[in-house]
N, C-alpha and C positions, 0 to 999 in steps of 0.2 A: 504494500500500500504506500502509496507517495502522499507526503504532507505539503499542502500549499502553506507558506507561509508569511504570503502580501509580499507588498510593493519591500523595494530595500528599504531600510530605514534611511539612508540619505534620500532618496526620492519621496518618501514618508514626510519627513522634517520641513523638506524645501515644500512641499505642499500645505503645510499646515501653517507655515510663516508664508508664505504666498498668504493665505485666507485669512491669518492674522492681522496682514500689512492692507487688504481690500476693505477688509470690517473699520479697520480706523482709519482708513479716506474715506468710506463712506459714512461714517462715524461727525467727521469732522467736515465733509461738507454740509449734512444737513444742520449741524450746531451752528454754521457761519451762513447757511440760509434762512433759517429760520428765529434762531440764537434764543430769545424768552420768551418769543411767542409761537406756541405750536400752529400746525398746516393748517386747524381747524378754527380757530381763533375767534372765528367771527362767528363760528356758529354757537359758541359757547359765550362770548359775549349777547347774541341776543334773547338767546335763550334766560341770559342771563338778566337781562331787561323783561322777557318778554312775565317770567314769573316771581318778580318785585312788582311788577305793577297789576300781577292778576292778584298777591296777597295784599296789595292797597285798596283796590277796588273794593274786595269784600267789607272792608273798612269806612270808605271812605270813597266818593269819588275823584277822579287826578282832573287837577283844573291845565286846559290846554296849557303847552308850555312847562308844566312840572316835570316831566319825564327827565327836559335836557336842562332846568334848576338841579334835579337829586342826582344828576350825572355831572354836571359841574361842581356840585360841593361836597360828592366823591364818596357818594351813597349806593353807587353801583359793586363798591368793590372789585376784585382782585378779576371780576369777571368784565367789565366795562371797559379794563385798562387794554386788552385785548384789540377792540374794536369799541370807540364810545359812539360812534354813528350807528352802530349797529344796535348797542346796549338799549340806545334811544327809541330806533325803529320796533326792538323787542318787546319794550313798555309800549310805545304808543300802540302798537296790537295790545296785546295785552288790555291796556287801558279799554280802548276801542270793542274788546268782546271777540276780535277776532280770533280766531284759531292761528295758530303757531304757525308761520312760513316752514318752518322746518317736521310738522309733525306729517308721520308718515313715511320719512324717508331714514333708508338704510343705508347706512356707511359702511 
């Protein structure tokens, strides 16, 4: 019976630093494309409007214009910082009754 025993180990090694040296360029391009704000950014920002202003509502009604007040004086949080156009357009749905530009769709 004959034992297979893989690739040599030097062809092994040069493979695996090959796949090591790939992972950290592509490691380090999308950190220096995207760097603290993730690809989906905006959807998490609106999302992130869109349900602060549906838990105001229940509250309270939003008088025109509040949505981009509580986003200027930085009531959206760590989610607004993202995208604050977006944070805005989230609440004003939100405010508005509308359904979520984003519900329904799979990532």
């Amino acid at each position: 019976m004959h034992r297979h025993e893989g690739p040599p180990r030097g062809k092994f090694a040069v493979a695996v630093a090959a796949a090591v040296v790939l992972a950290t360029a592509t490691a380090g391009a999308v950190i220096a494309r995207y760097d603290e704000q993730p690809p989906w950014g905006t959807d998490i920002a609106y999302e992130g409007g869109y349900l602060q202003a549906v838990r105001i509502v229940k509250w309270r009604a939003l008088r025109e214009g509040e949505c981009a007040l509580m986003e200027r004086q930085g009531m959206g949080g760590d989610r607004a910082v993202h995208d604050p156009a977006a944070w805005v357009a989230g609440c004003l749905d939100g405010a508005a009754g509308r359904p979520s530009r984003n519900q329904g769709i799979v990532r």
